[in-house]
LOTI-245713 format. One record per residue (C-alpha): x, z, y. Coordinates in steps of 0.1 Angstrom, whole numbers, padded with zeros to 4 digits, always signed. Last residue first. Layout:
N
XZY...
END
This chain:
932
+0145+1071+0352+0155+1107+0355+0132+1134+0334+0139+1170+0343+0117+1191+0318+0095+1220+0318+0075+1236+0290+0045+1256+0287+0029+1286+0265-0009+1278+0251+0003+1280+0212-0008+1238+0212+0020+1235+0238+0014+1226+0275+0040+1201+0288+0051+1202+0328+0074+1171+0335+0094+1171+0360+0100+1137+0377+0126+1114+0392+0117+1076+0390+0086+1074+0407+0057+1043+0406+0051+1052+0370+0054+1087+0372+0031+1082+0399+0003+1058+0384-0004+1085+0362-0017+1105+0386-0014+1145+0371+0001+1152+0406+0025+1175+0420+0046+1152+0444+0080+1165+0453+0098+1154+0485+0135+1159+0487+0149+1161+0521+0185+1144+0532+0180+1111+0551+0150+1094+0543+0120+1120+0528+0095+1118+0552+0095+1083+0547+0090+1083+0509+0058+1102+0516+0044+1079+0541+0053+1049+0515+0041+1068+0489+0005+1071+0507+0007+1036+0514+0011+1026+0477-0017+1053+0471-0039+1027+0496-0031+1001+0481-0032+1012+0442-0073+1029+0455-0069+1065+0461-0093+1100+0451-0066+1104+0423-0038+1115+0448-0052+1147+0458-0028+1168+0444-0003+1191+0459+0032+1179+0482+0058+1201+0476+0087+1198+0506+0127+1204+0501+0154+1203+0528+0131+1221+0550+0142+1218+0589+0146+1247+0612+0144+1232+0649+0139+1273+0665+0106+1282+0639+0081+1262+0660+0094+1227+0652+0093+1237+0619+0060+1247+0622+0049+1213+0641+0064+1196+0610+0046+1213+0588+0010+1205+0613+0020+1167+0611+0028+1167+0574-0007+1186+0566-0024+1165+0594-0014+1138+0579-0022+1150+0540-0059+1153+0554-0062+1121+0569-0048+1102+0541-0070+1125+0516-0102+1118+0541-0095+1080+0540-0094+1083+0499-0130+1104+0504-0143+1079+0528-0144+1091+0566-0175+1098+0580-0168+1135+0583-0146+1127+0607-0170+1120+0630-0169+1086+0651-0148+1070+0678-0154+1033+0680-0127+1001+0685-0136+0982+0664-0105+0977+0640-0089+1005+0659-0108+1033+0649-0105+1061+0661-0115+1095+0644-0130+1127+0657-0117+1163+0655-0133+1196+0666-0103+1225+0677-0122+1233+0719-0155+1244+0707-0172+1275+0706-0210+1273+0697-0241+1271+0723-0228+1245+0748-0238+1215+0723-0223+1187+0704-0186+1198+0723-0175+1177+0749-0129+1165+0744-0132+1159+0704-0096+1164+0697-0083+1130+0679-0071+1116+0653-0059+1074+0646-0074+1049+0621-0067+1012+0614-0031+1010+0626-0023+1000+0586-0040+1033+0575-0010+1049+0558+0012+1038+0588-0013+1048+0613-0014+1079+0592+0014+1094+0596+0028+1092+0634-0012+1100+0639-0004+1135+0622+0028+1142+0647+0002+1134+0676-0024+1153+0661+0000+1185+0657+0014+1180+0694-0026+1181+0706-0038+1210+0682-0007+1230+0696-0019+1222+0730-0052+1235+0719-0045+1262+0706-0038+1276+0742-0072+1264+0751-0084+1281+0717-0070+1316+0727-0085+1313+0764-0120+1304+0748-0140+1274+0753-0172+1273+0751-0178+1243+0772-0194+1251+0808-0232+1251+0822-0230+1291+0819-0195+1307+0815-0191+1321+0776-0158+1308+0769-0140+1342+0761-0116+1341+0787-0140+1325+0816-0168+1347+0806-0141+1374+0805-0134+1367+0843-0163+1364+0856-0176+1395+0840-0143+1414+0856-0146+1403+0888-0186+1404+0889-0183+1437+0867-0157+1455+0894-0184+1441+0923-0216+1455+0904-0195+1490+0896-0185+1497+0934-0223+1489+0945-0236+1514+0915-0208+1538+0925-0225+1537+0963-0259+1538+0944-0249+1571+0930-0234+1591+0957-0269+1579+0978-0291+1586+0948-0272+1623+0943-0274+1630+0984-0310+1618+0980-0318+1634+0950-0302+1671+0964-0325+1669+0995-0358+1659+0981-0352+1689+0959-0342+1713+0986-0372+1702+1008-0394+1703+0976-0383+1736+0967-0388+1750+1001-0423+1733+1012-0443+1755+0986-0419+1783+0997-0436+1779+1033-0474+1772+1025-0470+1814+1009-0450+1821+1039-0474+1809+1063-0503+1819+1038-0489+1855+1043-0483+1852+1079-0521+1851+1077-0528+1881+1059-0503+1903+1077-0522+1891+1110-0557+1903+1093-0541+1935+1078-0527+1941+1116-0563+1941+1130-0579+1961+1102-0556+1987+1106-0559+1987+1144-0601+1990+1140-0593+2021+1115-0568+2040+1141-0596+2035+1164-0622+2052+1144-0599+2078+1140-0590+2086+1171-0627+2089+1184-0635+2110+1150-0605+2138+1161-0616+2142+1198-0603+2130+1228-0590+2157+1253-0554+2158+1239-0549+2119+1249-0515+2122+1249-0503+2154+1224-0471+2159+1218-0468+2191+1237-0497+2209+1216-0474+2202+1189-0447+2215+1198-0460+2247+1214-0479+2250+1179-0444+2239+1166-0429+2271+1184-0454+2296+1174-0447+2282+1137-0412+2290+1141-0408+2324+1156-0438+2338+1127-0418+2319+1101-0384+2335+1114-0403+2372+1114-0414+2362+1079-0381+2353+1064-0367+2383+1086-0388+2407+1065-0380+2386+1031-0344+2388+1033-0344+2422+1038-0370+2426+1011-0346+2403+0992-0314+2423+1003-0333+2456+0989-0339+2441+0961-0307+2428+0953-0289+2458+0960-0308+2476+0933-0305+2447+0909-0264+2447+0917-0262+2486+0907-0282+2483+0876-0263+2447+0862-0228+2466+0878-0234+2492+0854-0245+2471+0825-0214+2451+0832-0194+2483+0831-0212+2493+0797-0206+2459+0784-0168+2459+0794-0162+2489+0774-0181+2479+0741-0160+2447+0743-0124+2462+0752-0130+2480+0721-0135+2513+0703-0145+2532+0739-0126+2558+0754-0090+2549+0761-0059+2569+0764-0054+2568+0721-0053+2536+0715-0029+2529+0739-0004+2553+0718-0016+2533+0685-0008+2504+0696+0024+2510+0705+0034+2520+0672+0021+2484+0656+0040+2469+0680+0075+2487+0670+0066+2484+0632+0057+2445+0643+0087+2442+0657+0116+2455+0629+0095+2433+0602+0101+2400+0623+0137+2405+0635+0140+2413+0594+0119+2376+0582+0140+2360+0610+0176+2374+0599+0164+2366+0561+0152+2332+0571+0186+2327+0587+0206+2340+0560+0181+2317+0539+0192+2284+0556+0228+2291+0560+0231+2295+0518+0206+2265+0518+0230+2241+0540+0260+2256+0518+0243+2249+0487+0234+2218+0497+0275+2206+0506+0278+2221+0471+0252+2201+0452+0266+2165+0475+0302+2173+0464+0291+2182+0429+0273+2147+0428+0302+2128+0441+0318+2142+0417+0296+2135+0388+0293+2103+0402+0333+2094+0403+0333+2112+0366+0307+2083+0354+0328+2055+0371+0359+2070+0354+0343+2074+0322+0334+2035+0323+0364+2028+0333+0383+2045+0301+0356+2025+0281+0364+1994+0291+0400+1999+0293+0397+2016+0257+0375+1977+0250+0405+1958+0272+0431+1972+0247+0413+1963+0214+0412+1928+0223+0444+1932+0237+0453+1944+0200+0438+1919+0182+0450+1892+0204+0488+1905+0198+0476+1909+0161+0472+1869+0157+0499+1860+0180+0521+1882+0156+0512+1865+0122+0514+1827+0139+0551+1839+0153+0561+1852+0121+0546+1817+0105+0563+1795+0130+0598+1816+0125+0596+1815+0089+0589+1776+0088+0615+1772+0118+0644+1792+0094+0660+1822+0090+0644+1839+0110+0663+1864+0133+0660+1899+0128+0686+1917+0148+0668+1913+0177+0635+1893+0171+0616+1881+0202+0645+1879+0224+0670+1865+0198+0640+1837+0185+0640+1828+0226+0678+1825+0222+0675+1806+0185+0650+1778+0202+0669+1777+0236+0698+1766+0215+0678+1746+0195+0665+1730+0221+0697+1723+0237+0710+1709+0205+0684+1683+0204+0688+1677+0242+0721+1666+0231+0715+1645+0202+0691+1625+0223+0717+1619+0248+0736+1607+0221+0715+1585+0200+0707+1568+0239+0749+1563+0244+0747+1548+0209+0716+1527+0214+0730+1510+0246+0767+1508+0233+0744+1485+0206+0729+1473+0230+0761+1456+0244+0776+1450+0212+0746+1427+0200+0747+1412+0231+0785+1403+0229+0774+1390+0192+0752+1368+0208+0780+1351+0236+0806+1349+0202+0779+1331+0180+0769+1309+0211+0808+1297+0220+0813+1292+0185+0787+1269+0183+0799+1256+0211+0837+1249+0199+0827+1231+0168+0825+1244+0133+0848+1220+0108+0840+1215+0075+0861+1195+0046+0889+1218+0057+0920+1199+0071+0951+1211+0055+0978+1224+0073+1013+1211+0065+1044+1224+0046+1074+1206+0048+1071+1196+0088+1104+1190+0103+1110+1186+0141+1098+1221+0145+1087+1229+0184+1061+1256+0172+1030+1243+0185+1036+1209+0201+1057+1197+0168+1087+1180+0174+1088+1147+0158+1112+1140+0132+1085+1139+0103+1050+1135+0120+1023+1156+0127+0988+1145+0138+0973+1154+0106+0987+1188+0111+0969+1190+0146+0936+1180+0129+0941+1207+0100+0951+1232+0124+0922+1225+0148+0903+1232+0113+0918+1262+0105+0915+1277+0139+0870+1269+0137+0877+1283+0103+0885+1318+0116+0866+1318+0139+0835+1311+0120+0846+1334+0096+0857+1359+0128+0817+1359+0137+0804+1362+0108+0821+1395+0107+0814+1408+0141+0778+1394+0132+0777+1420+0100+0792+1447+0119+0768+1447+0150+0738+1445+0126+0753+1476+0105+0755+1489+0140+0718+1478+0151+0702+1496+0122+0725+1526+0128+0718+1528+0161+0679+1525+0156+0679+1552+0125+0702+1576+0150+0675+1567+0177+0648+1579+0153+0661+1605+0135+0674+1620+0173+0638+1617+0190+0622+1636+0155+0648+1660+0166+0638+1664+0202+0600+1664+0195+0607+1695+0167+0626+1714+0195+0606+1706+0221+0576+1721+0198+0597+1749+0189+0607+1759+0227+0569+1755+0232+0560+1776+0203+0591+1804+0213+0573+1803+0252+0543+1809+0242+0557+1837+0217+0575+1850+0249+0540+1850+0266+0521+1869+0242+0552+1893+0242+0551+1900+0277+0512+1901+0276+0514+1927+0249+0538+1947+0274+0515+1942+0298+0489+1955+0279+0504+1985+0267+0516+1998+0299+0486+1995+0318+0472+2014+0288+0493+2040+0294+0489+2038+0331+0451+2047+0324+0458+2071+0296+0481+2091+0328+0451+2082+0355+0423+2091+0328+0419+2131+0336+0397+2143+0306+0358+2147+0310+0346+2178+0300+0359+2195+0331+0336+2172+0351+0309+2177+0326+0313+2218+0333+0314+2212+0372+0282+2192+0370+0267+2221+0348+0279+2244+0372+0261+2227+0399+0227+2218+0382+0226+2262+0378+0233+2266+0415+0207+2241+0424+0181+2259+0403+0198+2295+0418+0190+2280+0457+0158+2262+0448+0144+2299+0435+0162+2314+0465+0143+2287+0490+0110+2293+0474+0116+2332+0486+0128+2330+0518+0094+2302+0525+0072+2329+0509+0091+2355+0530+0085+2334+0560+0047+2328+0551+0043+2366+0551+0065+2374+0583+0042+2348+0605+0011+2360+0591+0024+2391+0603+0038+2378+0639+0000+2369+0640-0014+2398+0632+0005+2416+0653-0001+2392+0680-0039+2396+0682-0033+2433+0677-0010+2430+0712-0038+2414+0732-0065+2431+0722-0046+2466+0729-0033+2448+0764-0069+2441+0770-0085+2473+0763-0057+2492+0783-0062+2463+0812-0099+2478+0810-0092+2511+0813-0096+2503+0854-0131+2489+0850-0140+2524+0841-0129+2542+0870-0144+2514+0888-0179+2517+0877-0180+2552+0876-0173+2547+0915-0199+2525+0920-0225+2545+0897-0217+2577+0927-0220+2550+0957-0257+2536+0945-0274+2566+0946-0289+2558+0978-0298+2522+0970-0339+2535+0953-0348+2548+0990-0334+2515+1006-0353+2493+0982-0388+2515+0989-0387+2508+1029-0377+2472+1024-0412+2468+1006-0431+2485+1035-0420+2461+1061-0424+2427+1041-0465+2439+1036-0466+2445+1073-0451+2408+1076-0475+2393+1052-0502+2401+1075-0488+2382+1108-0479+2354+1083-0517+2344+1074-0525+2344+1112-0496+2317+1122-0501+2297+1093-0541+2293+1106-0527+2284+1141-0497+2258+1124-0521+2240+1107-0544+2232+1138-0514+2221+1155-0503+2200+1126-0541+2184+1130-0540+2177+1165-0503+2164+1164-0513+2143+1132-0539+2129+1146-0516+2119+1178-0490+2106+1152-0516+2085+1134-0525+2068+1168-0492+2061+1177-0487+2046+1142-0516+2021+1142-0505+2014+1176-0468+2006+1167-0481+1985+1133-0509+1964+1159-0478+1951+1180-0453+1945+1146-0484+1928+1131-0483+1906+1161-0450+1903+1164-0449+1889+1122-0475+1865+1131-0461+1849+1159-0424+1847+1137-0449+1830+1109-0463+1804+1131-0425+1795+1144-0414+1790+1109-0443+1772+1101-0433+1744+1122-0398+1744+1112-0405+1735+1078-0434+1709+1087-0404+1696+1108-0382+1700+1077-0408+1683+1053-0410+1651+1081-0372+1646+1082-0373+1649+1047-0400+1618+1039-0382+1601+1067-0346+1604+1045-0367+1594+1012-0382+1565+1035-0343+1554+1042-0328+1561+1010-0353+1536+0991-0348+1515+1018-0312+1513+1008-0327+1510+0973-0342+1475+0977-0361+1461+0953-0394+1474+0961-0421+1493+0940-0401+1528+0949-0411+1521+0987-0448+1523+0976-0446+1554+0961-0427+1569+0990-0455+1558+1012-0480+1570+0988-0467+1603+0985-0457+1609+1022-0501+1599+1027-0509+1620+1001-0493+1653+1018-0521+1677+1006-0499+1692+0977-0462+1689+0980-0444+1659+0976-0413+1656+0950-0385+1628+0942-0373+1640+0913-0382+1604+0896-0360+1593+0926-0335+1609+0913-0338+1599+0878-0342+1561+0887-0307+1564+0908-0292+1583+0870-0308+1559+0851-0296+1525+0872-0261+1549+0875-0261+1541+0832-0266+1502+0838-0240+1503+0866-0217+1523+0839-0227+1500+0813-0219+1468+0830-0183+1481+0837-0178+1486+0801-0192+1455+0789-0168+1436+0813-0142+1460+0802-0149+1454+0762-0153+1418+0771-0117+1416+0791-0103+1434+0765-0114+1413+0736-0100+1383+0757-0070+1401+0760-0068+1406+0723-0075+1371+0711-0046+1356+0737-0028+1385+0717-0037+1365+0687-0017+1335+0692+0006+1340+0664+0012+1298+0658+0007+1300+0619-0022+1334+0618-0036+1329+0651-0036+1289+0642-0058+1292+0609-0086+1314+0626-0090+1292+0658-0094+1263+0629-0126+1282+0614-0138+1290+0644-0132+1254+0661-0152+1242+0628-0137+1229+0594-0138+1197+0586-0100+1184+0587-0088+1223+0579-0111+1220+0546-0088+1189+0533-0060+1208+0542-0062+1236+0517-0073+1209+0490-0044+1189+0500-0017+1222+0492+0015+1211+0513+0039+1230+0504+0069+1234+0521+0061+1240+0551+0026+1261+0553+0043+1281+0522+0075+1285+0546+0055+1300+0574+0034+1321+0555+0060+1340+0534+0081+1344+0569+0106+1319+0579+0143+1318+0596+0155+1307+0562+0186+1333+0558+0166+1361+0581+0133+1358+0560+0156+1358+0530+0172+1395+0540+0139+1410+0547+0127+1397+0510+0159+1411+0497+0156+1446+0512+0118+1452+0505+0125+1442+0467+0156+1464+0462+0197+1455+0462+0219+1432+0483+0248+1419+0465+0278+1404+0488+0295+1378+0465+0304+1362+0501+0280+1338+0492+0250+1362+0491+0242+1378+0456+0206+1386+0461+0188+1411+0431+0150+1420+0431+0129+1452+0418+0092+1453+0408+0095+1483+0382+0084+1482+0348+0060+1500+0337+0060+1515+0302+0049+1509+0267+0045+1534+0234+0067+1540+0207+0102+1550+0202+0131+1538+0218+0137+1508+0246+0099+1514+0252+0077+1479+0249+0069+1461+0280+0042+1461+0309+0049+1447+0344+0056+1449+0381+0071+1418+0393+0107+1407+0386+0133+1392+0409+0168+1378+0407+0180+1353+0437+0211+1337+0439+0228+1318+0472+0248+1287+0482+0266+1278+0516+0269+1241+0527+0239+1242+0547+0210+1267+0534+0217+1263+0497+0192+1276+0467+0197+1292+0431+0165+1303+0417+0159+1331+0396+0126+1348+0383+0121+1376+0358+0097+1385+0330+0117+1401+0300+0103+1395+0269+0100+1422+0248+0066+1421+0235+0061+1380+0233+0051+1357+0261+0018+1338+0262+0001+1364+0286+0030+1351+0308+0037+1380+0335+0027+1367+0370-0001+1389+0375+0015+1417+0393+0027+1392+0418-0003+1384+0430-0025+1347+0430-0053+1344+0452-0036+1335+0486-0016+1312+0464+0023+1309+0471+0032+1337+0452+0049+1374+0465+0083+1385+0462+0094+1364+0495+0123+1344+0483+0117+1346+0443+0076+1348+0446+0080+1318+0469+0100+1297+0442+0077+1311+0412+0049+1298+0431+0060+1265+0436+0068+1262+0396+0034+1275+0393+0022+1250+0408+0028+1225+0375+0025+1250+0354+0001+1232+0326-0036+1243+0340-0043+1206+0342-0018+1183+0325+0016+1176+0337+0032+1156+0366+0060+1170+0389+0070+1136+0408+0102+1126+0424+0108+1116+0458+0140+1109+0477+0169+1127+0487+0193+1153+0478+0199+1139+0443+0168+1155+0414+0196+1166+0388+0200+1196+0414+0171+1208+0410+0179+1222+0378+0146+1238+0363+0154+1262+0338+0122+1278+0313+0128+1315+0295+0101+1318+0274+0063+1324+0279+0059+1299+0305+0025+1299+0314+0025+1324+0344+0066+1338+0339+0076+1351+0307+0113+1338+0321+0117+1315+0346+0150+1300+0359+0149+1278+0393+0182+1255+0403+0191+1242+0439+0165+1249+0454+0171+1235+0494+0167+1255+0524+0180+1240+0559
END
């Protein structure tokens, strides 16, 4: 149960400076009024509540980046804080919106940040806009919407729920009562309705397609019109059927011509094997005829074949002598090669030997350069001096100066301890002395007051004394001389107290004197340790004092840093000489490891380069002793003459194979054509008809079978015209019959599915438009009436009571959320928009409390300690805002606090408790608690 405690607002809407609001002064209970002139603040302060919870304001048109007061001056920090409780446990809220303000230094403006600040009772702080707003929605069990439909109740706001339509209202309770999934199934339900009704609109095409593919061939009018006349009806199973018939007919038509072409093909198969029968016994007659006149012509080309060979075997008999010239010569042709073979690789090894000598001799010029880059990298080597022993030197040096660095450390602390120590032993000395002479004066004060407290008890005893009496003291019965009484007498306590503070005195004074003489001690250590350290540092030569030992030991630090200064530099330097002597050796190493490598390298080049002289003097020798067995210049000149040779020898042979050749050619020929005569003569049948009978018949057969080709033409021709509309018909019905069995499956999905979102989305025909979200808003419309009626039966006197309108004015719009009124003084039900405009505000601010109190309900029992009730007050008559107050006043019995923004004057009159809102001629406003 939330309620504000205290609000602070700072540059806030009008308030320009910082405004408090203590809630607090209001009680717990009751009403009280928030009264102010138009445009004053007075919802502001309602706003400035939300934005602090929820970091945004209570008016849909209002944001939180334009809460800074235009009023306010450049500086002024915009903020809100309000201090509520939830039970018996209190909380603080900071939060600023997103403004401008001056730079902390130099010129110019910024933005500020939105930020927010919770301190939770535990003194827990929670951090960051997003993080505080989540953490108040769990506090209050509310979000932004919730709480500003609770706790303020805006009439104007309220006033258009009364008269609004079932759309308008639908709208209202998704947001309040979150029944938009209801909203989303029915949106479903459409979009798979619609869905559904697509798909068996889009088969519709494809079925219409189909049968648009439907085809007939030429001079089939009566399939066409039967299967036109079956597309004009309804009913596409029949459809199917006379598309099946028109295929049945097309394949029997198909099968049909089949048969009539298979006739026609036998019979031009029949009238082919006599056409060819007859060409072969032409042929046979005319081959024959051929073959006699072939016959003749070869007979005298065979005497002319005889006397050819004759001449060939004449111009062959000298054949044997060229042959073996031939191969005598052929023989020196090895020598030729071998000569060819062994220049080609003299000049070769030669090439060889000159680019080796050229490498040899690039090598020795890289050999001496290398040579000359090592002895100058030996002479900078020997240049450089060894640095080990200057090295250890050095060494030497510096940790001697570090030695003495640190003994002087050592002296200045040994000093410093020194100097502390004695400083210590003034001052404790100075304390014991102070507290001695102290001691001294109260040990003497102390035996006065002694001393006279013993006179006086002498006195008194003496006064007791008489002559012949024994006196308790010394036993004298005679008393000559007697004590006299001083005029003052100390008492025993005070005596008591002196001695008890001069026992303290003593005690620290022992305190002080044991402390003076520790001190003392170290004192003496120190300098001990002092003249030891001074000992090590100057044998012999010990200052005389700490101002000539300070300054000795200021004079020396200063050269000891000098001289490591001077130190690390020849370090420095002696490193770099060592780095640059480690690369000039590891340059020698890597010139003489490549000196060796080279050295190896040109021995062998010298080795290859000698190998390769000492062979081509041997090859060059041998050449010449071939050279001189053969006969020609060149294996060339030699192997043309032999191929000339073989050229004469092989044309001579040649011809006398080919007038060989030719001889039995004609001999065969002669064999051959008497045999195809015989052939030929054999093959003939009818060998007594004549030439012009056969042909004459071999023309009537061709005439015959071009007729039958001719017709099994058209057969095939009428055939492929059937084809393609047999496959066609084919492929639409299997496609139409596929497709209207989806069609079928998509009709039954959409009447289940169109049903049912016709049902959901209150679109059934003869019914009330009543959607599935509004029936469930319905039942919330019902409890929110009946928690409104509690209201205004009391603000009416019984007169008027709401209701849900149960038949809508027509079946065209939605309806489910319309209102009508009863009333009870007649006993009609009429509009609501016949309601009076003071009657409207009662209605209106009912349904307001009713519908709050249904949200609370809602939101697990929570209960708003605190409500805002806005305007509307001036549209009512004194009885009927008397019953308004009364309503009000009820609602707030027990422990909620009920405030009333209203510029009514009869309010502040009627109410006690107000806030009032002023507006300052500057335009800025002011708030003020105002009790009685």
């Amino acid at each position: 149960m939330m309620r504000p405690e205290k609000l602070i607002l700072s540059a806030f809407g009008p308030y320009a400076t910082r405004q408090e609001i203590p809630f607090s002064r209001l009680g717990k209970q009751g009403l009280y009024v928030i009264s102010g002139d138009t445009g004053a603040g007075k919802t502001t302060i309602f706003d400035a509540i939300t934005f602090a919870l929820y970091g945004e304001p209570s008016g849909c048109h209002r944001k939180a980046d334009m809460m800074q007061s235009k009023y306010a001056k450049d500086g002024e920090e915009t903020y809100v804080e309000l201090t509520f409780s939830v039970g018996n446990l209190s909380y603080r809220v900071r939060r600023n919106p997103e403004y401008q303000r001056p730079k902390r230094r130099g010129e110019g403006w910024i933005t500020q940040k939105a930020d927010a600040e919770l301190i939770l009772p535990d003194g827990k702080v929670v951090t960051g806009s997003r993080n505080v707003t989540e953490t108040c929605e769990e506090i209050l069990g509310l979000k932004r919407e919730q709480f500003t439909q609770i706790a303020m109740l805006a009439q104007g706001e309220f006033q258009k729920m009364l008269f609004s339509q079932t759309e308008e209202k639908s709208r209202i309770f998704r947001m309040l009562f979150h029944t938009a999934p209801y909203q989303v199934f029915q949106e479903k339900m459409k979009e798979k309705a619609a869905g559904f009704r697509k798909s068996y609109e889009t088969l519709e095409q494809s079925i219409q397609q189909y049968a648009d593919g439907v085809t007939v061939p030429k001079g089939e009018e009566e399939l066409w019109a039967a299967w036109e006349e079956s597309r004009k009806r309804p009913d596409k199973g029949e459809w199917l059927e006379m598309l099946s018939n028109l295929i049945g007919t097309l394949e029997e038509e198909t099968k049909r011509l089949d048969a009539q072409i298979q006739k026609a093909e036998e019979d031009v198969q029949q009238y082919s094997d006599r056409v060819r029968e007859t060409e072969q016994e032409l042929g046979a007659k005319q081959e024959e005829k051929t073959q006699q006149e072939k016959l003749e012509r070869l007979k005298q080309e065979q005497g002319k074949c005889v006397e050819r060979r004759e001449r060939a075997k004449e111009q062959c008999a000298g054949n044997e002598k060229l042959q073996e010239r031939i191969t005598r010569e052929s023989m020196q042709l090895a020598g030729y090669q071998e000569a060819e073979n062994r220049r080609a690789k003299w000049s070769q090894d030669k090439q060889k030997e000159e680019k080796l000598l050229s490498y040899l001799e690039e090598a020795r010029k890289a050999q001496e350069q290398e040579r000359k880059e090592l002895e100058q990298c030996r002479e900078e080597i020997l240049a450089i001096p060894d640095q080990e022993e200057a090295r250890a030197s050095l060494l030497r040096q510096r940790q001697e100066t570090e030695n003495r660095h640190e003994n002087l450390r050592a002296f200045l602390q040994s000093l410093r301890q020194y100097q502390e120590a004695e400083k210590q032993q003034k001052d404790a000395q100075a304390e014991y002395r102070k507290i001695r002479e102290k001691s001294l004066a109260m040990q003497e004060e102390y035996t006065a007051l002694q001393r006279a407290f013993l006179d006086g008890q002498a006195g008194i005893l003496a006064e007791t004394l008489k002559e012949g009496k024994p006196c308790p003291v010394c036993g004298s019965l005679h008393h000559p001389e007697k004590a006299k009484k001083p005029d003052e007498i100390p008492d025993e306590q005070a005596l008591k107290e002196k001695e008890k503070a001069l026992a303290m005195v003593q005690e620290e004074e022992k305190v002080k004197s044991r402390r003076a003489g520790e001190i003392q001690g170290r004192a003496q250590a120190a300098a001990a340790s002092l003249k030891e350290k001074a000992a090590i540092l100057w044998p012999g030569e010990e200052p005389e004092s700490l101002g000539e030992a300070y300054h000795r030991m200021k004079e020396e630090g200063c050269l000891l840093e000098e001289k490591q200064k001077e130190l690390l530099r020849r370090e420095n330097e002696l490193q770099v000489k060592k780095e640059q002597k480690q690369r000039l050796e590891k340059r020698r190493k890597e010139l003489e490891d490549q000196a060796q490598e080279r050295a190896q390298r040109i021995l062998g080049l010298e080795r290859q380069a000698a190998t390769l002289g000492a062979g081509l003097e041997a090859e060059e020798k041998r050449l010449r002793e071939i050279q001189a067995t053969l006969t020609y210049g060149s294996f060339r000149e030699a192997k043309e003459v032999i191929v000339r040779m073989e050229k004469e020898k092989q044309e001579k042979e040649t011809a006398l194979e080919e007038a060989k050749a030719a001889c039995q050619s004609v001999e065969n020929a002669i064999s051959a054509c008497e045999a195809s005569i015989r052939i030929w003569t054999g093959q003939q049948k009818k060998r007594e008809a004549s030439e012009e009978s056969l042909r004459l018949e071999k023309e009537e057969l061709t005439r015959n079978r071009q007729a039958s080709m001719q017709q099994k033409q058209n057969l095939m021709m009428k055939k492929e015209r059937l084809i393609p509309a047999l496959s066609a018909d084919q492929t639409a019905y299997r496609n139409m019959r596929e497709a209207i069995r989806q069609q079928e499956e998509a009709e039954r999905q959409y009447r289940i599915a169109g049903s049912l979102s016709d049902t959901v989305n209150g679109t059934l025909g003869g019914k009330e438009k009543v959607m599935l979200e509004t029936y469930v808003q319905m039942a919330y419309f019902d409890r929110i009436l009946v928690r409104a009626n509690r209201r205004l039966l009391v603000m009416t006197d019984g007169q008027y009571e709401l209701v849900r309108r149960q038949t809508a004015d027509n079946r065209r719009s939605q309806s489910g959320l319309e209102m009508d009124v009863i009333d009870h003084y007649n006993g009609t039900k009429r509009s609501i928009h016949t309601l009076s405009g003071g009657e409207s505000f009662q209605a209106s601010l009912s349904l307001a409390l009713g519908l709050s109190d249904e949200i609370q309900a809602m939101s697990g029992g929570i209960r708003m300690e605190a409500m805002f009730v806005d305007e509307g007050f001036g549209t009512l008559d004194d009885e009927a805002l008397e019953k308004a107050v009364r309503a009000l006043a009820s609602i707030s019995e027990g422990n909620k606090l009920v405030g009333i923004i209203s510029h009514v004057a009869e309010l502040k009159d009627r109410i006690d408790k107000k806030i009032l809102v002023e507006k300052e001629k500057a335009g800025e406003s002011r708030a003020y608690v105002v009790i009685g």
